[in-house]
C-alpha positions as CSV (number, residue, x, y, z in Angstrom):
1,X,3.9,3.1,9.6
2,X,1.6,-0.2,9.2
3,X,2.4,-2.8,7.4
4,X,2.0,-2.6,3.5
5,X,2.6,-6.2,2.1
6,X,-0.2,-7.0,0.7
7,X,-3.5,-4.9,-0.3
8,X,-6.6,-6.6,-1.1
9,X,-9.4,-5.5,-3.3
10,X,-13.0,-6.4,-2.7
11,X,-16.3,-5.3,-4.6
12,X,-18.0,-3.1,-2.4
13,X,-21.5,-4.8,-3.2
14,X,-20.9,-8.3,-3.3
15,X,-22.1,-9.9,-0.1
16,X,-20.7,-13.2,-1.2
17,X,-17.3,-11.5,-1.5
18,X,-17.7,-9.2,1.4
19,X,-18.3,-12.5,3.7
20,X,-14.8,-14.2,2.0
21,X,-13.2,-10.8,2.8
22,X,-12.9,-12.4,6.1
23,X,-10.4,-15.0,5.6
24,X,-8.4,-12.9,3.5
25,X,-4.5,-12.8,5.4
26,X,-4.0,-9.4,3.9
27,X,-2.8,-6.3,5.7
28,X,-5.0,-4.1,3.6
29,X,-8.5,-4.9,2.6
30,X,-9.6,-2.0,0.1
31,X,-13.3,-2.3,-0.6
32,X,-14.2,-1.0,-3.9
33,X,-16.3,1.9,-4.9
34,X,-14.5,2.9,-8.5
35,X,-13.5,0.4,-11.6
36,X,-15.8,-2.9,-10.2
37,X,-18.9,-0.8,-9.4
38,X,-21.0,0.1,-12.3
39,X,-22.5,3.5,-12.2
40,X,-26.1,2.2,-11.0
41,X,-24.4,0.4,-8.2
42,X,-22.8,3.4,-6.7
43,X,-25.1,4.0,-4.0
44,X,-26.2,1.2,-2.5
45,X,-22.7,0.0,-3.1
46,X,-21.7,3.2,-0.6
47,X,-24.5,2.0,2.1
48,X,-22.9,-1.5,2.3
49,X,-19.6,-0.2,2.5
50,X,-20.3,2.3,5.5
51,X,-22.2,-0.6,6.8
52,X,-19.4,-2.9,6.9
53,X,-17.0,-0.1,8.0
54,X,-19.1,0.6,11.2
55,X,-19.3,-3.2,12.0
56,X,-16.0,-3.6,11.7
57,X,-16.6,-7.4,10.9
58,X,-13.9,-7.9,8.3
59,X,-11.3,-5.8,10.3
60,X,-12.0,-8.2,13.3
61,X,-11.5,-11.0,11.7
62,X,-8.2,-10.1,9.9
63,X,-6.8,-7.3,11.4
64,X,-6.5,-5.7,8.7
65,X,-6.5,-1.9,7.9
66,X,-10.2,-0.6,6.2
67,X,-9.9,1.4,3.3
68,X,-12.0,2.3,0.6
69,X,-11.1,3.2,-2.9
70,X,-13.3,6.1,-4.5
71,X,-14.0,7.9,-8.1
72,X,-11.7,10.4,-8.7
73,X,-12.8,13.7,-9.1
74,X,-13.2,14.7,-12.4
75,X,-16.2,11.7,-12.2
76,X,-18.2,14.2,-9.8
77,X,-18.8,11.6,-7.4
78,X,-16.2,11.9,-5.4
79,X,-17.7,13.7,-2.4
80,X,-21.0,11.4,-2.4
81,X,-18.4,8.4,-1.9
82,X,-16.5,10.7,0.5
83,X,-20.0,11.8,2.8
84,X,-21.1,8.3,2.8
85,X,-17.7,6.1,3.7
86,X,-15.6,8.6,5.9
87,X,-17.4,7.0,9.2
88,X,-15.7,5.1,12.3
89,X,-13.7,1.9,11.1
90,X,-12.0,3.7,8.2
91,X,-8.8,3.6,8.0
92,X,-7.5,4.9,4.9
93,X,-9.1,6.1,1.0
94,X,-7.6,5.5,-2.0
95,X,-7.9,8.0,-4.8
96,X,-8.4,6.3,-8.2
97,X,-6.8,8.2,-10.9
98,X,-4.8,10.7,-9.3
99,X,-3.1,13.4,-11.8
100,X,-2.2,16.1,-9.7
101,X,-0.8,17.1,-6.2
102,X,-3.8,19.5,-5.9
103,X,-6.5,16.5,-6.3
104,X,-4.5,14.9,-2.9
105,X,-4.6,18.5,-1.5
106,X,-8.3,18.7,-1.9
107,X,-8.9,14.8,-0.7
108,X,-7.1,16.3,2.7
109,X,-9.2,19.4,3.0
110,X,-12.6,17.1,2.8
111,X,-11.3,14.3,4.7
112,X,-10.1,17.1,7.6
113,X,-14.0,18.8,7.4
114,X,-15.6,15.6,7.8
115,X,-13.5,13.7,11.0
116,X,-13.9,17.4,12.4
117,X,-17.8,17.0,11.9
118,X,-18.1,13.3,12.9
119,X,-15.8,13.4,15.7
120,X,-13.5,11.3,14.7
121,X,-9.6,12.3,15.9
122,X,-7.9,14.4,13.4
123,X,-5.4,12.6,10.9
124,X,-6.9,9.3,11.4
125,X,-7.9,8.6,7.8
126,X,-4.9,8.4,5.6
127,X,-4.4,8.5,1.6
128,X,-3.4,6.2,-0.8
129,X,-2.9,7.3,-4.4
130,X,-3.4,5.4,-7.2
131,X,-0.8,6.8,-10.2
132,X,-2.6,5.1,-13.4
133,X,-2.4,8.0,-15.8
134,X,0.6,9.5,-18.2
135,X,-0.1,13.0,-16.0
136,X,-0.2,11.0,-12.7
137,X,3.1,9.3,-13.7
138,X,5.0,12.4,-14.3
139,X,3.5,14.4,-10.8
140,X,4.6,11.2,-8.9
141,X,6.4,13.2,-6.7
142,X,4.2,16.1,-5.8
143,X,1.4,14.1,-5.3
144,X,3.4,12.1,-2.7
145,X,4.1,14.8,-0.9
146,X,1.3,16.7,-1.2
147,X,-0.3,15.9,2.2
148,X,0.9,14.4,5.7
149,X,-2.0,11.5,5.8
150,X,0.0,10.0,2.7
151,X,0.9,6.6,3.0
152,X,1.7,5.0,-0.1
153,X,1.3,5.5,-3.8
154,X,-0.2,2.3,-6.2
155,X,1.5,2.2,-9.3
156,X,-1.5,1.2,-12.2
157,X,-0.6,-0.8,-14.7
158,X,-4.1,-1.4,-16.3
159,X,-5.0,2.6,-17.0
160,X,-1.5,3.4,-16.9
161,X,-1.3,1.0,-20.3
162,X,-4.9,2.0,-21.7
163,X,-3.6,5.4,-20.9
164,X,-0.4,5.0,-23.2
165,X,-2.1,2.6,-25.8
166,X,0.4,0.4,-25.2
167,X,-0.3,-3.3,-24.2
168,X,-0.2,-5.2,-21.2
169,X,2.0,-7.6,-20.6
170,X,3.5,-10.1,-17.8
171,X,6.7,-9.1,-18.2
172,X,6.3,-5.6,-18.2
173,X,8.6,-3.9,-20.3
174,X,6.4,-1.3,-21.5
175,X,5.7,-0.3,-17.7
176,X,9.3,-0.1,-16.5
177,X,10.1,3.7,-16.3
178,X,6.5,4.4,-14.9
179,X,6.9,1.7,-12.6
180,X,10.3,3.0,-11.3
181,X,9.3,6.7,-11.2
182,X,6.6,5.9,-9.0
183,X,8.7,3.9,-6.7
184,X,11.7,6.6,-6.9
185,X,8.8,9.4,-5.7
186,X,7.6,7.5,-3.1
187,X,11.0,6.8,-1.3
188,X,11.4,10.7,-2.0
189,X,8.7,11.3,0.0
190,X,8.9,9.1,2.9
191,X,5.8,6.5,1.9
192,X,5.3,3.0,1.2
193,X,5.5,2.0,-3.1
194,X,2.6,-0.2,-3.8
195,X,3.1,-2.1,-7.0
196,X,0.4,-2.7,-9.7
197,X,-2.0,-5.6,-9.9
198,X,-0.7,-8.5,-11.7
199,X,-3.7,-9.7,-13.9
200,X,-2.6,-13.4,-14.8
201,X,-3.7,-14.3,-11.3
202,X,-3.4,-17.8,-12.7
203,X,0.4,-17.9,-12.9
204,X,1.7,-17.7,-9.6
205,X,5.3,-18.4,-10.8
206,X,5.1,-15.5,-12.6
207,X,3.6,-13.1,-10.2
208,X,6.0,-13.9,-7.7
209,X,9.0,-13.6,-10.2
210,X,7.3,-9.9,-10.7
211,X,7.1,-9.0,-7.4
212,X,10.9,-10.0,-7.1
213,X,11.7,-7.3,-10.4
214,X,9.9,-5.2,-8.2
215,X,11.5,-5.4,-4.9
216,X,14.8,-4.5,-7.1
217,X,13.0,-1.5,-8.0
218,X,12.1,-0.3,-4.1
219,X,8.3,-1.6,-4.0
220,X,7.2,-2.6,-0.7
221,X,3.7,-3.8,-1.0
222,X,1.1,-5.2,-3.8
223,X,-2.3,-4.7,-5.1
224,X,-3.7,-8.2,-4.8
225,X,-6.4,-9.3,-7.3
226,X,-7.1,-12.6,-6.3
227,X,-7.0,-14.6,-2.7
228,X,-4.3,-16.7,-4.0
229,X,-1.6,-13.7,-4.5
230,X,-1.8,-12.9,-0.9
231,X,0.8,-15.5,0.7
232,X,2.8,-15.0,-1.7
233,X,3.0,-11.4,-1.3
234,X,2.9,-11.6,2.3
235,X,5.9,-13.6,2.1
236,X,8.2,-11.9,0.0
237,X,7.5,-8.3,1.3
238,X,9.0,-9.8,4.1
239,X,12.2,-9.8,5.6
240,X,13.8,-13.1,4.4
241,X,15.1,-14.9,8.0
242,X,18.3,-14.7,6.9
243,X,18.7,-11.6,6.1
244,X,17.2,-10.8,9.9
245,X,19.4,-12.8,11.2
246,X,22.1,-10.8,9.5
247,X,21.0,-7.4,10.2
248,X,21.1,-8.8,14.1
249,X,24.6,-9.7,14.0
250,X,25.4,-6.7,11.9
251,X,23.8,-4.3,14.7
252,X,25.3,-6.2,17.5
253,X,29.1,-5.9,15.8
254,X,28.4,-2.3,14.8
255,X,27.6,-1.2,18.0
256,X,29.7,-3.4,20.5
257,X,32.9,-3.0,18.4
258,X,32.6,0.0,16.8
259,X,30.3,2.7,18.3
260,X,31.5,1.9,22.3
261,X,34.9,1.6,21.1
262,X,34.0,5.3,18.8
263,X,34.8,3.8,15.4
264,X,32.7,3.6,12.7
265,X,33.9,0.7,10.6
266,X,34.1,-3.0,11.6
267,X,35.2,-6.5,10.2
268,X,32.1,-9.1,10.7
269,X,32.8,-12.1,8.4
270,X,35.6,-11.0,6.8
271,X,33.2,-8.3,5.6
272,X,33.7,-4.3,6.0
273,X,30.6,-2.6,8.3
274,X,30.2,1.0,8.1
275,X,27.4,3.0,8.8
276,X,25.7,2.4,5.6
277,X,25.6,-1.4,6.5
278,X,24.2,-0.5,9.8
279,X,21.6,1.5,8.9
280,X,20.1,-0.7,6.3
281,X,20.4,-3.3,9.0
282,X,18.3,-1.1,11.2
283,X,15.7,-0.8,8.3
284,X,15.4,-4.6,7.9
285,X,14.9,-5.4,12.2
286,X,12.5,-2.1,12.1
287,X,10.4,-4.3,8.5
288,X,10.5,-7.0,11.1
289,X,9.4,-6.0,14.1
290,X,6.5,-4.1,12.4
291,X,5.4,-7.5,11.2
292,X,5.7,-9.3,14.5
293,X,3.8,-6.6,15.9
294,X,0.9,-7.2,13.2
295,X,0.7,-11.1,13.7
296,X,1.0,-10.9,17.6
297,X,-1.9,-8.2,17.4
298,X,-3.8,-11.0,15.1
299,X,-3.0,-13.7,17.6
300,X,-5.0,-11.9,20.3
């Protein structure tokens, strides 16, 4: 699965924007068709976007991963978005506003009719969902595993507040079981928990304390607002080095002293391995390497 860290959101008609897309280290660059396009935008706003998508400009000059975020269906202009971006260069949609595992259902049915009409190979646009809404929240699960192209699920916090009347805050309490059922239904399903955008882009001792609550809560990426959240997220999504360096020793003694020798506990450090230990140590080199593979591809 590609990397996750960090997800960047760009208004589909802003040139200026578009051209500072470019230096943006993110490993997802979303350009926007939904919340930052007003409704007499929408068209043009599509043209630019398939534009850019064909060029592949921005993708070239990050390596990033394309994807576009469209209107959600009960806004009827889901298909217009999906007939004018689904092109070569795409890489991914994201479904604002999705309720129900029969909305990601349908999102696969159109996506699989137009790669088949376009020629492009079967599968190769995946699905994020955005879970913003009370009834989105509690179908977390079905909608994660309502179609194979599913990559990761965004939890809202913005429409997911407005949605509950309740306000937004930085610390979050009034998002915490929302925040932690989306995250629980992703690593049910197998995909990648995107957490929500932190608004006070301003304070970035304060995003980075809530990407840390986060990480407690199994969140492996972030919907980035503003250029100077990226680092930051890119960093702590990460592997911390010492905790690679442990997973390599872990492996090494796991599998040297305990799997050629058939046992399946071992001493490293005065501490117990078991096959627990190993596996999650086989989680954080497989985080890793999926990283190294990114930058070395962005190197080229």
């Amino acid at each position: 699965m590609a990397v996750q860290r960090s997800i960047f959101y760009v208004p589909g008609n802003n040139p200026k924007f578009l051209e500072k897309a470019k230096s943006i280290p993110a490993d997802i660059i979303t350009l926007d068709l939904e919340d930052s396009i007003p409704p007499s935008e929408k068209e043009v706003t599509r043209e630019m976007i398939a534009k850019e998508l064909k060029e592949g400009n921005i993708a070239a000059a990050t390596g990033a991963d394309m994807y576009v975020r469209i209107n959600n269906w009960e806004t009827f202009m889901t298909l217009d978005d999906l007939n004018a971006v689904v092109v070569p260069g795409l890489k991914g949609i994201t479904l604002a506003k999705t309720g129900h595992a029969d909305d990601v259902k349908r999102l696969d049915y159109v996506l699989s009719k137009l790669e088949q009409e376009r020629g492009i190979e079967p599968g190769t646009v995946k699905i994020s969902m955005l879970l913003e809404t009370a009834k989105g929240i509690m179908n977390a699960y079905e909608c994660c595993m309502a179609s194979p192209r599913n990559v990761n699920a965004i939890f809202g916090a913005v429409d997911y507040c407005r949605d509950m009347r309740v306000k937004l805050t930085d610390k979050g309490e009034e998002q915490l079981w929302g925040r932690a059922k989306t995250a629980i239904a992703c690593r049910a399903a197998g995909i990648v928990a995107i957490d929500a955008p932190f608004v006070n882009y301003t304070d970035v001792e304060a995003f980075e304390a809530n990407v840390r609550d986060g990480l407690q809560m199994g969140y492996g990426g972030r919907m980035i607002i503003n250029p100077r959240q990226v680092e930051p997220s890119n960093r702590l999504y990460a592997p911390d080095p010492a905790d690679v360096q442990w997973a390599r020793d872990v492996v090494k003694c796991f599998e040297e002293e305990g799997l050629a020798k058939g046992k399946a506990a071992v001493s490293l450090n005065g501490k117990m391995v078991d096959t627990p230990v190993y596996l999650n140590a086989l989680d954080i080199l497989q985080a890793q390497s999926e990283i190294d593979a990114k930058m070395a591809k962005m190197a080229k």
